[in-house]
N, C-alpha and C positions, 0 to 999 in steps of 0.2 A: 504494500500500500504506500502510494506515493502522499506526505503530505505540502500543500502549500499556504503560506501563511498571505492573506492579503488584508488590503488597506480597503474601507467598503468608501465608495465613493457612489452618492445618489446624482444621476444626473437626467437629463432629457434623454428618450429611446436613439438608439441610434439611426444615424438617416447612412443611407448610400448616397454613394456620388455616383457617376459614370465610372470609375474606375475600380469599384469595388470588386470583391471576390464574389460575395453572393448574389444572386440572382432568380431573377421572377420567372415563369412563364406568363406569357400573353397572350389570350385568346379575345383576336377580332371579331365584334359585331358586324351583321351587315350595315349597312350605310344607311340608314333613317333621312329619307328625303324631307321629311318634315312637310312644311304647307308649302315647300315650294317647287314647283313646275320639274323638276330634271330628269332628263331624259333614260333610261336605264342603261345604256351606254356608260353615261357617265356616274353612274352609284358602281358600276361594277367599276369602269375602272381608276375609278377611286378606291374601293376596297384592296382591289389587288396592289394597285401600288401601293396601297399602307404595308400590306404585308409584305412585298418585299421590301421596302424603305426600312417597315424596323426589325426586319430579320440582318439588316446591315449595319447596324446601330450596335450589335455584337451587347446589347446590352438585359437581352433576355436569354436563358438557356433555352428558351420554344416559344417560335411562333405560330398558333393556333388558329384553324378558321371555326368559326361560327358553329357550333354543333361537333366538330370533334370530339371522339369516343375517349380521347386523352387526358381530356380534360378534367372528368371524373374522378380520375385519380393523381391528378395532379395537387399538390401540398399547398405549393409556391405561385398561386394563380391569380391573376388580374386581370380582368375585363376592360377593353377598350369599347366606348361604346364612341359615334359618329352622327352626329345628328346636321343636316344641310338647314342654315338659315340664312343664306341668301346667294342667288344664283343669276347671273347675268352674264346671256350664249351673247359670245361676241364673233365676230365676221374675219375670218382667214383674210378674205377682197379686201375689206377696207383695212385689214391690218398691212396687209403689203402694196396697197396703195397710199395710204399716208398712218404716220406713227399717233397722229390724235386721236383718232377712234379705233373699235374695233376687241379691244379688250375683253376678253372673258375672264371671269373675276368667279371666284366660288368663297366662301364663307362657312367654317363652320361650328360648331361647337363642340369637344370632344371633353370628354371625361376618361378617366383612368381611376378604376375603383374595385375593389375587393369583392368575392364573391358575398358577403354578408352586408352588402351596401355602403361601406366606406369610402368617401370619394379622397381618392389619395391626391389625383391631381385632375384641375378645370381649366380647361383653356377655349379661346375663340382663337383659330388661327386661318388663314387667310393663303388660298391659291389665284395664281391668274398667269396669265400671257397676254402682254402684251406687246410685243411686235412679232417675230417670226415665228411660227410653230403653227402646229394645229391646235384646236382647240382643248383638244383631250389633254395637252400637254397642259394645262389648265391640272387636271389632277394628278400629275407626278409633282408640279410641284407643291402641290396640299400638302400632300402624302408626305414628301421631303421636310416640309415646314414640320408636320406632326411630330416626323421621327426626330428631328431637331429637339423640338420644344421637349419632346422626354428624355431625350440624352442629355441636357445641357441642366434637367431639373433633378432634385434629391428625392430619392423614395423611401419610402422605410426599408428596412431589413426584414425579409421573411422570415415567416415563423420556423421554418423549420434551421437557419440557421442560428439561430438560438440552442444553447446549450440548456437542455430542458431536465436531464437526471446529473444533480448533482447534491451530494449530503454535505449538510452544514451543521457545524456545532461550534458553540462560543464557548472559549477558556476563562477561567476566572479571571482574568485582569479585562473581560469585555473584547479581545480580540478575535476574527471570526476568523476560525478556520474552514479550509474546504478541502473534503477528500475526493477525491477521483477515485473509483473501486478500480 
């Protein structure tokens, strides 16, 4: 039996950065058009560029779709949900005929939250094209903006990185000890 003597220090739970050891899975919702107009085209390929954007963001061990039988057993899970509130198709012509109009512009609101309803993180973040591209290219850069905004924010640490069996007992001068079995 190994013993180690520590100092107890109460602090705030620990948050991850991007460059932490532990890590979430993520499973994407489909894209929630909300009350606005968009075409299916584009909720899909919005969804898929999310998922591959933040399978490249190296900042989950899995990226999940929607319904995934993996997901059931996964410990370490968070839901991405995707909701469209505001949509404006803009014109390929007018965009390579002049650079003032033409823009396609998407908006949206995305959440990142725990399977028991905890919203870990809220954000409105914002795609468009406006000069060369198609329109679609409208949602790779969403998708880019989203996986951004979660790499560059702190999440908690999963529960299961948390060291959860360990015995503790206090010596008579008050100091705690911890055994490791």
């Amino acid at each position: 039996m190994t013993t180690i003597l520590l100092t107890l220090v109460i602090a705030q739970p620990a948050r991850l950065s991007a460059e932490s050891g532990a890590q979430w899975t993520v499973q994407v919702s489909k894209v929630d058009p909300g009350a606005v107009g968009l075409t299916p085209s584009f909720r899909v390929a919005i969804y898929e560029n999310l998922l591959q954007e933040l399978s490249k963001t190296k900042r989950f061990k899995g990226v999940l779709r929607d319904g995934d039988q993996k997901a059931a057993n996964a410990t370490d899970l968070m839901l991405l949900k995707t909701v469209v509130e505001k949509y404006a198709a803009g014109s390929e012509t007018q965009r390579a005929v002049t650079t003032v109009t033409g823009a396609t512009k998407l908006t949206v609101h995305t959440q990142l939250f725990t399977p028991d309803g905890k919203i870990i993180l809220e954000r409105t973040v914002h795609g468009n094209v406006r000069f060369i591209g198609s329109n679609l290219r409208a949602t790779h850069n969403l998708a880019r903006n989203i996986a951004k905004t979660i790499r560059q924010s702190s999440l908690p640490e999963p529960p299961s990185s948390v060291v959860t069996k360990v015995m503790k007992s206090t010596s008579s001068d008050g100091v705690v000890v911890v055994e490791f079995p």
